[in-house]
N, C-alpha and C positions, 0 to 999 in steps of 0.2 A: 504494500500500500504506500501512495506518495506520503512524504512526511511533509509539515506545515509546521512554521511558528505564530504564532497568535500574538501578537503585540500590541498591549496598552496602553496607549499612546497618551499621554492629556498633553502636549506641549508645554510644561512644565519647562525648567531651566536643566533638568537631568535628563529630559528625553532620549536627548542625541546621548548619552555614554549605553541606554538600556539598548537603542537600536543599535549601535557599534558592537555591545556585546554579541548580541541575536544575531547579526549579521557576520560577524567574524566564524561563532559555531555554525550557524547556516552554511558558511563553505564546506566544511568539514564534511558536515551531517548530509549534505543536500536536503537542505531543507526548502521548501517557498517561504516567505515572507510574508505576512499578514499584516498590514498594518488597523489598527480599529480603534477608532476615537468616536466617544461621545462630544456631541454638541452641547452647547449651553445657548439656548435662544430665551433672549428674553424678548418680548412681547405685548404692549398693551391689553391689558384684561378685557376692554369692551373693544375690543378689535375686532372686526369679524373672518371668518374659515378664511376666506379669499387672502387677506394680509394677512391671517398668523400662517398660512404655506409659504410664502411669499419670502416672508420673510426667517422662515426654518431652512429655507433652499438656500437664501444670500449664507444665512451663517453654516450650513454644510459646508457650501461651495469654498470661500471664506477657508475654515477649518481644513479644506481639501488642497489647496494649495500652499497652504503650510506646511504640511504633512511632505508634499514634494519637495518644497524647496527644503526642508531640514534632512530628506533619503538624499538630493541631489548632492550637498555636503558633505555627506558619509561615502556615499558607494559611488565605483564607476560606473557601473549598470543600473538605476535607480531604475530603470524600465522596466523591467523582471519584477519590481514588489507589487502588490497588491494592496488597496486599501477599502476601508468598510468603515465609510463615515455617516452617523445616522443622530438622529437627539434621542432614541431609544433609549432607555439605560440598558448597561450592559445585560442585566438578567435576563432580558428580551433577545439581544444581537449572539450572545455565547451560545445558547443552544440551540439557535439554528445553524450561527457555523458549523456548532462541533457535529450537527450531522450529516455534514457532507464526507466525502468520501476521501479522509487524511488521518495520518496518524499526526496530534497537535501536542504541540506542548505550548500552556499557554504561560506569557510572561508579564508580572506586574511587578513597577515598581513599587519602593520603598521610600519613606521621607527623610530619615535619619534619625540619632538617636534621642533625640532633645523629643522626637512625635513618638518614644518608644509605649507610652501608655495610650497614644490616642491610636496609633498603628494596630495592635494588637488585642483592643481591645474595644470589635467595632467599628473597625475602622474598613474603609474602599478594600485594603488588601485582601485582609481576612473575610470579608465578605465573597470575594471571589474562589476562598479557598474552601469555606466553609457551605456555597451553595452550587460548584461545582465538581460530578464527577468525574474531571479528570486532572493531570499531569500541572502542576502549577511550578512557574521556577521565578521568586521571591528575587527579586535583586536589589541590593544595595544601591545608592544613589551616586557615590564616587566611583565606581566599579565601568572598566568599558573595554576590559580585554578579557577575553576568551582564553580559560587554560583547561584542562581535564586531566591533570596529572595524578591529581589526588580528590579522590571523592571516598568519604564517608558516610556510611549507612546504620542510622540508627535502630536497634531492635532491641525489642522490647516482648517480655516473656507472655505479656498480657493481651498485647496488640500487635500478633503474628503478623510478618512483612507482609503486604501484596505482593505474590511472586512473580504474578504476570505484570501486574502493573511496572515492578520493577525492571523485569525485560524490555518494556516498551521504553523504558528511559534509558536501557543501556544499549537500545537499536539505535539510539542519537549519538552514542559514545563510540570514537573510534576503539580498539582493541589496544593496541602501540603504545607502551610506555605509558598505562593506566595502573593505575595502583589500586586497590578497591581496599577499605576498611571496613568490616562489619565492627561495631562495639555496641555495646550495652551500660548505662550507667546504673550502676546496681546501690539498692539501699546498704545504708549501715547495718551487718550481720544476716546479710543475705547470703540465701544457698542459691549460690551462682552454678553451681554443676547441671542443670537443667538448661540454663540457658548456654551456655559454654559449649553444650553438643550443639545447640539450634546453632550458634556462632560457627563453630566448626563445618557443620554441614554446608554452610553457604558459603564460607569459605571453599570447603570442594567441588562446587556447584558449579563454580566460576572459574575455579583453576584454568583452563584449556583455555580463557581467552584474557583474562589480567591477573595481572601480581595479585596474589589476594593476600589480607592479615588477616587478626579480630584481636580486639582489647576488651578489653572488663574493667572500667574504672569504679573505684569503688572504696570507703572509707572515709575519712577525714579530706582527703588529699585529692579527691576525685575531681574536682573542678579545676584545680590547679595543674594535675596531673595532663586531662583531654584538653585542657588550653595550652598548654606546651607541644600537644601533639598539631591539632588543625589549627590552631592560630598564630603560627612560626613563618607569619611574612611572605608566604608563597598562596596565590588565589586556588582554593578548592573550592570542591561545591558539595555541601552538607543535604544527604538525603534523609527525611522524616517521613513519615505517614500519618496521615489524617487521624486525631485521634491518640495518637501514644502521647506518652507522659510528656515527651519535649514539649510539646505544644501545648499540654495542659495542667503542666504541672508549674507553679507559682516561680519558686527557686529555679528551676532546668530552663523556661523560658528568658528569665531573665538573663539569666547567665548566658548560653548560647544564643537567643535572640539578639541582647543587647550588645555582648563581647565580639560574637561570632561573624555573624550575620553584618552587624553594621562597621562595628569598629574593625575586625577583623576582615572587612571584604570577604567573606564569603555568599556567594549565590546560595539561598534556600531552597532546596527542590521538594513539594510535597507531593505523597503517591497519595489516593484517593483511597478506600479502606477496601 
């Protein structure tokens, strides 16, 4: 199946690093380009049907040639992307994309740290993540180069990986010089032997096409310890699942959310449950 990137565009002042990223792995992956921005039409209330289209088309139109002139900046081929400009909100435009005939991954960004309680709590992102079933990759807002050396996958004894979901994320990854990390962060005085085999296993799952490890961080030291490991200055991308404790657990978000994710430039990628 053709692969696609989904891109969320609001012309923001960070746009252009989200589409630079999506565009650099887009050569890699072969992926198409999607560009998709919501409109914001404002409108007089006793306006009548004939001016409020009228005027929802100037501000598509409007919105649509921005969009070009900010891909003609980036890419030499700006001709090749696609875009889906509508004042829909997205709830409406995502699923009818995602039913056409692509394998997507879609990309939203991020605000930074200072919006880390308004982001995650309620916020455009998580909204996207939380009402869509598919593939989301979470980006930081300084971040506009594409690596894939090192990816981490969280697992979690309670909320078994998506297996396929996570094939479908590793068909965008080249095989070359991938590193793959399964880990688990395990509570204080936990029986880690149960998850330790599921670690293992995925670890042999994937041998035949990247480096694979697994950690167990765990203890006093556990935070200190996984932040020395993914957040040592090289961009990776941190895989979660809809649902596991990263994402719902008070302490684990904040830490990797905040450390990770922003400070740390890491891309977020969430599999769907």
């Amino acid at each position: 199946m053709r692969k696609r990137f989904i891109l969320l565009i609001d012309l923001s002042e960070h746009s252009s690093n989200l589409i630079k990223y999506a565009y650099q792995w887009s050569l890699q992956a072969k992926a198409q380009l999607l560009i998709v921005h919501q409109s914001i039409v404002q409108s007089p209330a006793l306006a009548d049907t004939e001016v409020k289209q009228q005027i929802t088309a100037e501000a598509n139109e409007e919105a649509l040639q921005k969009l070009k002139a900010l891909t003609r900046e980036i890419m030499p081929h700006p001709e090749s992307v696609q875009y889906h400009v509508s004042e829909n909100d997205f709830q409406i435009s995502l699923p009818q994309l995602l039913a056409e005939d692509y394998e997507d991954l879609i990309f939203v960004g991020l605000k930074g740290t200072s919006m880390l309680k308004k982001i995650f709590f309620g916020s455009y992102a998580l909204q996207v993540i939380n009402s869509t079933n598919n593939i989301v990759v979470a980006m930081p807002q300084e971040i506009d180069a594409y690596t894939h050396e090192k990816i981490f996958v969280a697992i979690n004894e309670k909320h078994p990986i998506n297996i396929q979901e996570l094939n479908n994320f590793l068909e965008f990854i080249e095989d070359e010089n991938t590193h793959l990390t399964f880990f688990h962060l395990a509570q204080a005085d936990e029986d880690t032997s149960i998850i330790q085999a599921e670690l293992d296993k995925l670890k042999n799952m994937y041998a035949d096409r990247f480096n694979t490890t697994t950690a167990i961080y765990e203890g006093k030291n556990r935070l200190e310890d996984i932040k020395k490991v993914i957040n040592d200055k090289i961009d990776e991308i941190l895989v979660v699942q809809r649902g596991s404790r990263l994402l719902t657990d008070k302490l684990f978000r904040r830490f990797l959310i905040n450390d990770l994710v922003h400070e740390g430039q890491t891309p977020l990628v969430v599999l769907p449950n």
